[in-house]
HTML snippet that shows the backbone in 3Dmol.js (N, CA, C, O; Angstrom):
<script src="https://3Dmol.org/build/3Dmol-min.js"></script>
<div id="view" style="width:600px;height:400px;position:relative"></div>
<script>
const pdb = `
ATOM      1  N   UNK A   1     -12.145  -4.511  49.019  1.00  0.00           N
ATOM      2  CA  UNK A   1     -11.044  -4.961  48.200  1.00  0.00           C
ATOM      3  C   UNK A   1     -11.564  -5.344  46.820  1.00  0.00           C
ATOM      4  O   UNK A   1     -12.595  -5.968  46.566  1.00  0.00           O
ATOM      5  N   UNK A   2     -10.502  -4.768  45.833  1.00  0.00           N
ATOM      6  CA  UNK A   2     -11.365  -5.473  44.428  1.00  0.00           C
ATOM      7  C   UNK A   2     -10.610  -6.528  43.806  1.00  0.00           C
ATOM      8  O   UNK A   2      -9.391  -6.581  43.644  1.00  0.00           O
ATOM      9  N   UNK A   3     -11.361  -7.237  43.529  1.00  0.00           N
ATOM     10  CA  UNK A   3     -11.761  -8.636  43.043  1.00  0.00           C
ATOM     11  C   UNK A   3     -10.814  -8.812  42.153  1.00  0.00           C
ATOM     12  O   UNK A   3     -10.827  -7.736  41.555  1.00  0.00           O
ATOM     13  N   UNK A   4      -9.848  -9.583  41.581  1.00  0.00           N
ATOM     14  CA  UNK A   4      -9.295 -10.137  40.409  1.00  0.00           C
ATOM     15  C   UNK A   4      -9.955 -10.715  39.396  1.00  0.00           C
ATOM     16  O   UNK A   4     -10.920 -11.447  39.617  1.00  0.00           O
ATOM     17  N   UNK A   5      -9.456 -10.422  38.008  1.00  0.00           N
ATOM     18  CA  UNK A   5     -10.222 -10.996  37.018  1.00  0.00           C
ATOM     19  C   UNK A   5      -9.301 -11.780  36.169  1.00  0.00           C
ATOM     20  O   UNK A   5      -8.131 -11.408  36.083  1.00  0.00           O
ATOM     21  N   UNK A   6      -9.682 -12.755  35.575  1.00  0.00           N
ATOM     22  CA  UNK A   6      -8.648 -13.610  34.638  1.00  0.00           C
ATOM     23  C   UNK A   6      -7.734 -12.373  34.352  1.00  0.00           C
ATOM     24  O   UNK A   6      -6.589 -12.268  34.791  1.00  0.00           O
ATOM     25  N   UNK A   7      -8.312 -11.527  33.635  1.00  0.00           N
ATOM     26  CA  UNK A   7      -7.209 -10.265  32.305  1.00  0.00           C
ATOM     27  C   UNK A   7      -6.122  -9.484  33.747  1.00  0.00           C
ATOM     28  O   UNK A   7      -5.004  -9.052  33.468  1.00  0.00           O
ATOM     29  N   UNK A   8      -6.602  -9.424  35.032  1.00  0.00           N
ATOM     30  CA  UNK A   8      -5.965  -8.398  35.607  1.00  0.00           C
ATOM     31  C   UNK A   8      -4.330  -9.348  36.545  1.00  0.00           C
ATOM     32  O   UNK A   8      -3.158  -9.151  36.864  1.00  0.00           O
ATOM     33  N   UNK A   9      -5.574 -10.529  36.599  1.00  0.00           N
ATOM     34  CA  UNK A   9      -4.235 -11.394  37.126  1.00  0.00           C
ATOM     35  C   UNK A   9      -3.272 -12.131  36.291  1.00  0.00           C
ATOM     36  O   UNK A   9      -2.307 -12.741  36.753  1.00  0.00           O
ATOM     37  N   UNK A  10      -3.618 -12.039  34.855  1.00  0.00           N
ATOM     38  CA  UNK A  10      -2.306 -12.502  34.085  1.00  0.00           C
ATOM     39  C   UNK A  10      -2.405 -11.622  32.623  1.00  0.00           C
ATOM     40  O   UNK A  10      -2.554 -12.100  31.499  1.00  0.00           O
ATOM     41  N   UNK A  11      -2.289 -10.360  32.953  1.00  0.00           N
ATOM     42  CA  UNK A  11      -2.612  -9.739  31.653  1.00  0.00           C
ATOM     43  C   UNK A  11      -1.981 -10.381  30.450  1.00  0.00           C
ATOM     44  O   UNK A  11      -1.285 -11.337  30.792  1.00  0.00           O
ATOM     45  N   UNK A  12      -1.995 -10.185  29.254  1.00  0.00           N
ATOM     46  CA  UNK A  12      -1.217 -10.878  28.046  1.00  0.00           C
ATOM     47  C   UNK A  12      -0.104  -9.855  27.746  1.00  0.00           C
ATOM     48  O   UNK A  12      -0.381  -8.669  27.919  1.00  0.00           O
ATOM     49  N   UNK A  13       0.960 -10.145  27.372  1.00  0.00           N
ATOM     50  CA  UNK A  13       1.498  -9.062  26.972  1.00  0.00           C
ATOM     51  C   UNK A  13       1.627  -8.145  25.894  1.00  0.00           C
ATOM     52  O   UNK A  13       1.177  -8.539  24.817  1.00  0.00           O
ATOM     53  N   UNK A  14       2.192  -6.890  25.937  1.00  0.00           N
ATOM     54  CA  UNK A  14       1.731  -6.160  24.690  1.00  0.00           C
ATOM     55  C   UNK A  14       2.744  -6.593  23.373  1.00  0.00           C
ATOM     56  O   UNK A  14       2.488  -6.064  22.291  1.00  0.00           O
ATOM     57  N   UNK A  15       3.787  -7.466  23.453  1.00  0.00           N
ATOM     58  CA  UNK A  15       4.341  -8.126  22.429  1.00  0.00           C
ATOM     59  C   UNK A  15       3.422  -8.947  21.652  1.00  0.00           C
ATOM     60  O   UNK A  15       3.299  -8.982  20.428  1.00  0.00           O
ATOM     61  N   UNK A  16       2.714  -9.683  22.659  1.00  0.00           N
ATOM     62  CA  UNK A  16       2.026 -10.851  22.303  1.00  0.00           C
ATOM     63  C   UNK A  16       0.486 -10.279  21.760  1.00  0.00           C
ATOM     64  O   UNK A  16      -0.156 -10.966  20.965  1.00  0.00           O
ATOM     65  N   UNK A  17       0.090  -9.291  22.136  1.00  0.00           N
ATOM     66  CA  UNK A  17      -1.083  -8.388  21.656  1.00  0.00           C
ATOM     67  C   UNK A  17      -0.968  -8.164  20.464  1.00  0.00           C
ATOM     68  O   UNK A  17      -1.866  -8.448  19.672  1.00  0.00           O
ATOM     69  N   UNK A  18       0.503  -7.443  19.998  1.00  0.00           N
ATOM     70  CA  UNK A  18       0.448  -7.130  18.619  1.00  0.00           C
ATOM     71  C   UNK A  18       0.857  -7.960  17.593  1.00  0.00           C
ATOM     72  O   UNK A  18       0.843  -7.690  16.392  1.00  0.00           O
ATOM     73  N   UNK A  19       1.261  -9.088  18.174  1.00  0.00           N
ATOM     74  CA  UNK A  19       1.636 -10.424  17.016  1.00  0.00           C
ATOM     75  C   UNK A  19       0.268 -10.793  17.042  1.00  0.00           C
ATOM     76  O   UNK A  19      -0.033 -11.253  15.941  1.00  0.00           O
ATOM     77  N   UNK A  20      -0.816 -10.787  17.933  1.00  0.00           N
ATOM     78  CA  UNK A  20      -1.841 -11.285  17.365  1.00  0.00           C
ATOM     79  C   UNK A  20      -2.377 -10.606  16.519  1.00  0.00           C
ATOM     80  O   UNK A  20      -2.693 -11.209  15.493  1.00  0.00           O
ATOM     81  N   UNK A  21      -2.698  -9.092  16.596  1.00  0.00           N
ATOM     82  CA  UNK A  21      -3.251  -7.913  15.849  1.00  0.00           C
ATOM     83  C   UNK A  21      -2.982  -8.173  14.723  1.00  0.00           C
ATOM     84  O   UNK A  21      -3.907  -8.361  13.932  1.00  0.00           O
ATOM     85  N   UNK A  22      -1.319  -8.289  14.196  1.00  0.00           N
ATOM     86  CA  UNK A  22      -1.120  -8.615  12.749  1.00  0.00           C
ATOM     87  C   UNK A  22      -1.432  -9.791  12.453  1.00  0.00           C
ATOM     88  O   UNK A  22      -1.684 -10.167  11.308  1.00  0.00           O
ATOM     89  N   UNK A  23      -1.440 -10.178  13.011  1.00  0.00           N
ATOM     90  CA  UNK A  23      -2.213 -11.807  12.298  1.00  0.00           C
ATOM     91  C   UNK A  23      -3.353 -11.327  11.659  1.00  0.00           C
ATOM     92  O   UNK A  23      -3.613 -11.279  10.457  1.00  0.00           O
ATOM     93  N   UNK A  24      -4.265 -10.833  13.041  1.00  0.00           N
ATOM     94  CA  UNK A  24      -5.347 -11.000  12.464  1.00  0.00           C
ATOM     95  C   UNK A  24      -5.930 -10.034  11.116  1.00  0.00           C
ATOM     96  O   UNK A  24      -6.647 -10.275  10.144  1.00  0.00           O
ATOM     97  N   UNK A  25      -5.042  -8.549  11.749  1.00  0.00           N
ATOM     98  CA  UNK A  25      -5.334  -7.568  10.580  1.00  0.00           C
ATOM     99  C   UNK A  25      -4.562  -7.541   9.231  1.00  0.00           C
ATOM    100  O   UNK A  25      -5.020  -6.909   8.279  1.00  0.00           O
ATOM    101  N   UNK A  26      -3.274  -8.295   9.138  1.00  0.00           N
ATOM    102  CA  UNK A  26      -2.600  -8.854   7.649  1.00  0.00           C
ATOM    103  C   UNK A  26      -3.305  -9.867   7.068  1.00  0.00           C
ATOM    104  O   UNK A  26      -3.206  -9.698   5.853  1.00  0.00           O
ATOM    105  N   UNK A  27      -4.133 -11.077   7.363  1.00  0.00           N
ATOM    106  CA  UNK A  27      -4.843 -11.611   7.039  1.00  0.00           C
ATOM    107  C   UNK A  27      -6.149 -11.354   6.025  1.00  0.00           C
ATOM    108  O   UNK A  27      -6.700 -11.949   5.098  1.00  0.00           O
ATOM    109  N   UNK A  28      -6.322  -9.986   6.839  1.00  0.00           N
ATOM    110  CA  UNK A  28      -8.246  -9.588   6.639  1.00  0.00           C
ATOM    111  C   UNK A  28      -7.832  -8.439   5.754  1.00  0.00           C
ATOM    112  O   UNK A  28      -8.709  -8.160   4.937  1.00  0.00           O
ATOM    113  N   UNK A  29      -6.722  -7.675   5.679  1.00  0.00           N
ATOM    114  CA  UNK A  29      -6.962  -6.742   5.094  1.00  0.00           C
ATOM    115  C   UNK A  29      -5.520  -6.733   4.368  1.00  0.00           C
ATOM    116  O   UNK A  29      -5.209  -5.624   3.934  1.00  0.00           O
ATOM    117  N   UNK A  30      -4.653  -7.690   4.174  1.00  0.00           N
ATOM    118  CA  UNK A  30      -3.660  -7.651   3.386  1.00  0.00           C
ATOM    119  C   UNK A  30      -2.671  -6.868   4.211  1.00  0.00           C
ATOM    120  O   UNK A  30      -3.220  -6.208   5.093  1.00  0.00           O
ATOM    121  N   UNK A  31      -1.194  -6.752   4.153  1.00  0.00           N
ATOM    122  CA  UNK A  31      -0.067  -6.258   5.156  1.00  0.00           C
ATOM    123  C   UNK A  31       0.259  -5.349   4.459  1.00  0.00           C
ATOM    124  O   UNK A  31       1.199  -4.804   5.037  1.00  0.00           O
ATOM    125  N   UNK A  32      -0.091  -4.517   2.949  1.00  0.00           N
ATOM    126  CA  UNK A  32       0.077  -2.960   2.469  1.00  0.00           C
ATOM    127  C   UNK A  32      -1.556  -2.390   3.221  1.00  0.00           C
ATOM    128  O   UNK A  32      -1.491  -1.374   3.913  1.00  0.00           O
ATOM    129  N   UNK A  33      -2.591  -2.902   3.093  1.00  0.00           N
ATOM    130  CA  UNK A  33      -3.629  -2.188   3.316  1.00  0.00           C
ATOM    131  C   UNK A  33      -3.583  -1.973   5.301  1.00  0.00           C
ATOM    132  O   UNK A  33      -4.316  -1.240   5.966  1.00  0.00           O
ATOM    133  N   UNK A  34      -2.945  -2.499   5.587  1.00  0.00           N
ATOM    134  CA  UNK A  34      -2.548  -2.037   7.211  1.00  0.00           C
ATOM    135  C   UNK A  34      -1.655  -1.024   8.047  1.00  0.00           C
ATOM    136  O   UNK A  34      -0.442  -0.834   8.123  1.00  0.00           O
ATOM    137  N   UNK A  35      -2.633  -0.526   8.565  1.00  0.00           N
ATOM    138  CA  UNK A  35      -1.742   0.487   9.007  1.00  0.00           C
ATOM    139  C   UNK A  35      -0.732   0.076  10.510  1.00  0.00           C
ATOM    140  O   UNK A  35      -1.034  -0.982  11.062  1.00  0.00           O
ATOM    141  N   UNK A  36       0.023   0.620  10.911  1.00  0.00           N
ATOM    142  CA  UNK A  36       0.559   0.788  12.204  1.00  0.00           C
ATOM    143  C   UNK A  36      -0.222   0.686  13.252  1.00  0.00           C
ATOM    144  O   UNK A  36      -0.397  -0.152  14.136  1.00  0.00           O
ATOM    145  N   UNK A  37      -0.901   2.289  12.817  1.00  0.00           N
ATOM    146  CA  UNK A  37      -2.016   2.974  13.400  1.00  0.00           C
ATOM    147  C   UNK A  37      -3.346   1.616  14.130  1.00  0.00           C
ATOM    148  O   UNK A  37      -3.676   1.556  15.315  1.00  0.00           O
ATOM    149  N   UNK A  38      -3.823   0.772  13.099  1.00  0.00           N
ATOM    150  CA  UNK A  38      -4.319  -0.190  13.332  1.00  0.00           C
ATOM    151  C   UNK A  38      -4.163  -1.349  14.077  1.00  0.00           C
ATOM    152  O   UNK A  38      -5.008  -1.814  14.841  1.00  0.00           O
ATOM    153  N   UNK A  39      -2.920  -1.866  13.809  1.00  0.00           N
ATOM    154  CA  UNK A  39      -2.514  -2.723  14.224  1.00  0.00           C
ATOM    155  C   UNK A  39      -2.439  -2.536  16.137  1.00  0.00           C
ATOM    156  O   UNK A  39      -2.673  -3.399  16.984  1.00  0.00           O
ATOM    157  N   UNK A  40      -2.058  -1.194  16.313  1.00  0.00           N
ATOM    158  CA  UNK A  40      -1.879  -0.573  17.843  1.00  0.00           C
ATOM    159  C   UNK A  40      -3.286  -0.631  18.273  1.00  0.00           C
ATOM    160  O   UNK A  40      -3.514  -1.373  19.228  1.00  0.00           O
ATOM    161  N   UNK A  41      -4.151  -0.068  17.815  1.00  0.00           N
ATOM    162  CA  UNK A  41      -5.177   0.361  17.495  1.00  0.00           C
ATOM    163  C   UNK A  41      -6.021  -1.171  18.482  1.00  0.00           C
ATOM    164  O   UNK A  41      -6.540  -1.089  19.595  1.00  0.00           O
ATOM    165  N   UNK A  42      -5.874  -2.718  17.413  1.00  0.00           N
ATOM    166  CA  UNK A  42      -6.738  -3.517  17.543  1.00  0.00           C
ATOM    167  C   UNK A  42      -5.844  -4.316  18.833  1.00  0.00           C
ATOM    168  O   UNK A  42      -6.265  -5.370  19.310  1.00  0.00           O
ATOM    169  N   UNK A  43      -4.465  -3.612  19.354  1.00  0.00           N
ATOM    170  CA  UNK A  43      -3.575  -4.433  20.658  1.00  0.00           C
ATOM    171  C   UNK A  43      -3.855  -3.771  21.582  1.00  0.00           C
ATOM    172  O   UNK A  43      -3.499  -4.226  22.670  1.00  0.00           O
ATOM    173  N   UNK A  44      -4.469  -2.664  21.578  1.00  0.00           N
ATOM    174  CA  UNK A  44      -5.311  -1.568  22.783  1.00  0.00           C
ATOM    175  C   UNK A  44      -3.751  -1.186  23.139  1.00  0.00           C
ATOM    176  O   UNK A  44      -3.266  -1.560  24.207  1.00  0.00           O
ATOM    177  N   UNK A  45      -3.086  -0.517  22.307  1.00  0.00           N
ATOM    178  CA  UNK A  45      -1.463   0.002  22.961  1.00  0.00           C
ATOM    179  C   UNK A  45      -1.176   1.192  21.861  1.00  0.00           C
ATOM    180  O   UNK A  45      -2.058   1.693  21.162  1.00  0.00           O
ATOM    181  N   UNK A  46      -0.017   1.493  21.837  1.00  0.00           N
ATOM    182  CA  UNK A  46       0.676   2.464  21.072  1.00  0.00           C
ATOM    183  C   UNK A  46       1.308   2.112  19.860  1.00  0.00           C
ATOM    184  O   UNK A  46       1.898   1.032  19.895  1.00  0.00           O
ATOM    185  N   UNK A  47       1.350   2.898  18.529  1.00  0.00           N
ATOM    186  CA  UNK A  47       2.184   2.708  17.764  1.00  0.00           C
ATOM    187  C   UNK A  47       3.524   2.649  18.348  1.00  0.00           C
ATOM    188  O   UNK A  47       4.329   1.765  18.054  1.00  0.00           O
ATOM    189  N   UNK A  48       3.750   3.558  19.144  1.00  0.00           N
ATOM    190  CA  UNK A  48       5.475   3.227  19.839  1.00  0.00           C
ATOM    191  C   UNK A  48       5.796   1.977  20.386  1.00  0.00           C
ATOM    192  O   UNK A  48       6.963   1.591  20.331  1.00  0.00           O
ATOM    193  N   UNK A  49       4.881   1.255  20.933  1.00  0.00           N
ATOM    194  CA  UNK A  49       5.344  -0.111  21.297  1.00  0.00           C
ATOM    195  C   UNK A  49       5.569  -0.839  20.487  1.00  0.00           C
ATOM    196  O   UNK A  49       6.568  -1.554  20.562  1.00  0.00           O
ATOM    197  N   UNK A  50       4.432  -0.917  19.100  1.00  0.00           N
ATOM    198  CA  UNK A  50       4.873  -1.729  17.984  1.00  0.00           C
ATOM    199  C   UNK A  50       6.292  -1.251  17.529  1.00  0.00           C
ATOM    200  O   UNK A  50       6.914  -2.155  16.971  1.00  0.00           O
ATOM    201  N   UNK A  51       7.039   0.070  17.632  1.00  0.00           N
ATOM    202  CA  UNK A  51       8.232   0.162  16.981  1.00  0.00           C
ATOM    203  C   UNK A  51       9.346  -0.189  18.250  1.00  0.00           C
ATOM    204  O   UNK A  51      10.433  -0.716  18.015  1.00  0.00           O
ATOM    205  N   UNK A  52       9.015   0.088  19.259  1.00  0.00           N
ATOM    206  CA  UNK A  52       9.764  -0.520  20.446  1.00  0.00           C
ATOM    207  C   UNK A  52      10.108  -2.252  19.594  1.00  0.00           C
ATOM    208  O   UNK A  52      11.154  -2.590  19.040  1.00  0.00           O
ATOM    209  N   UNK A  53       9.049  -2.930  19.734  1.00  0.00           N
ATOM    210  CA  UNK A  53       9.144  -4.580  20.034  1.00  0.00           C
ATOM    211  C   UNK A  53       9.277  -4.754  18.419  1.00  0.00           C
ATOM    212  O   UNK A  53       9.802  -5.825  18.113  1.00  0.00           O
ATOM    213  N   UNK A  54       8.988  -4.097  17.557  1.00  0.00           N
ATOM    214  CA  UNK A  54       9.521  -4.739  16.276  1.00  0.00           C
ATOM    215  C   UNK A  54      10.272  -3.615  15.429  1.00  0.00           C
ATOM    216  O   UNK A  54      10.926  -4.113  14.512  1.00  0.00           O
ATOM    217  N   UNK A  55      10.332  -2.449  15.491  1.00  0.00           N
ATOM    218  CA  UNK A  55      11.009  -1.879  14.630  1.00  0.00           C
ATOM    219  C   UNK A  55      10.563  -1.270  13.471  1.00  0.00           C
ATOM    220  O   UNK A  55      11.135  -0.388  12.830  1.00  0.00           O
ATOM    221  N   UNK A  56       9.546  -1.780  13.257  1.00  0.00           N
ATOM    222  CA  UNK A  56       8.732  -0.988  11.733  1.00  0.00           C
ATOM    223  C   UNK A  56       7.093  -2.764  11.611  1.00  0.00           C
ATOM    224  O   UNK A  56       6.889  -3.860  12.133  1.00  0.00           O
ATOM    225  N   UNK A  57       6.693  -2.175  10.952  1.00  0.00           N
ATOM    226  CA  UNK A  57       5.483  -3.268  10.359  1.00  0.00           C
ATOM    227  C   UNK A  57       6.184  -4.477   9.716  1.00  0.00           C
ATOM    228  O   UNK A  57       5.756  -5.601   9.978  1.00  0.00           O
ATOM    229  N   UNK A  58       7.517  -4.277   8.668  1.00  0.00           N
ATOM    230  CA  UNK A  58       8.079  -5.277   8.252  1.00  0.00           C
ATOM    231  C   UNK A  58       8.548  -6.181   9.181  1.00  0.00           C
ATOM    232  O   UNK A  58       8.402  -7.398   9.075  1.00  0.00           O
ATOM    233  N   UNK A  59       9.121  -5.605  10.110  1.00  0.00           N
ATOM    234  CA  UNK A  59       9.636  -6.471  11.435  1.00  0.00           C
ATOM    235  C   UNK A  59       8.850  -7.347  12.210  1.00  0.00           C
ATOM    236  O   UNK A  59       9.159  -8.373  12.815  1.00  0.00           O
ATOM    237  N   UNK A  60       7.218  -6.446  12.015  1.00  0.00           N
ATOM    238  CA  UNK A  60       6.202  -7.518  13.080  1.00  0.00           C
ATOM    239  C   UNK A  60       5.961  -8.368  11.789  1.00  0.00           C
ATOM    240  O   UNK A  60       5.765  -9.528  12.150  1.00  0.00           O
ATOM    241  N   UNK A  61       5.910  -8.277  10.711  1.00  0.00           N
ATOM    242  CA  UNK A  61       5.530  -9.499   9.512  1.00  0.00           C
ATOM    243  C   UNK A  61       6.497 -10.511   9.769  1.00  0.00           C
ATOM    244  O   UNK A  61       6.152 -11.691   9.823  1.00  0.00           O
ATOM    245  N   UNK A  62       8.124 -10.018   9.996  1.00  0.00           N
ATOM    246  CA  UNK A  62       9.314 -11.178   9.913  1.00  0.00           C
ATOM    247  C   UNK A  62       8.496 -11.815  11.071  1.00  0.00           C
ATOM    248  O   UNK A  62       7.853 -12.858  10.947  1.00  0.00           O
ATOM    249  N   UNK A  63       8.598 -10.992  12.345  1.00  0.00           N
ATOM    250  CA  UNK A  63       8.393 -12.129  13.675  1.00  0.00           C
ATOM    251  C   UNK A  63       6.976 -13.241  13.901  1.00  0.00           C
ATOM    252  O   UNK A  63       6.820 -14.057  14.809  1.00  0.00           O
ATOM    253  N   UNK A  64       5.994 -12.915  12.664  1.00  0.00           N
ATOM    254  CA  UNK A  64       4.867 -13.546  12.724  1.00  0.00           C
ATOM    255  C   UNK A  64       5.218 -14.519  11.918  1.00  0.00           C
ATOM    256  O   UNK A  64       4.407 -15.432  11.760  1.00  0.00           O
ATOM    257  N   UNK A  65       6.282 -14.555  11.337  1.00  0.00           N
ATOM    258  CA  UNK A  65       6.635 -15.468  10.363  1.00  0.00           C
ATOM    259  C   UNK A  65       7.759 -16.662  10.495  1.00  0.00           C
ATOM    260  O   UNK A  65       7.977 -17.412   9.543  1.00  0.00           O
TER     261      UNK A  65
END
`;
const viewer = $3Dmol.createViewer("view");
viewer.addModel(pdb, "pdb");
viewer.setStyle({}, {cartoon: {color: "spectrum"}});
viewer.zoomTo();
viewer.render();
</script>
């Protein structure tokens, strides 16, 4: 049987993945110098989820805000 790990028994969610991503990547690299691409990129998910849960990059800026 395999073993549980903190990440498998309460994964984070991928909403909550990419509000962190933009944090961290609007911060470091400014919110024009960011891509989508990136932002998915540093939430280990899809650009489609970021447009699923926010709608465009402006949308994940409103909700971080």
């Amino acid at each position: 049987m395999e073993s549980m790990t903190p990440e498998t028994a309460n994964p984070i969610p991928v909403r909550e993945r990419l509000l962190e991503a933009g944090k961290i990547l609007f911060s470091v690299h400014g919110f024009e110098n960011t891509s989508t691409a990136a932002v998915a990129r540093q939430a280990n998910t899809s650009e489609s989820q970021l447009i699923k849960h926010f709608g465009s990059k402006e949308g994940l800026l409103e909700a971080i805000f």
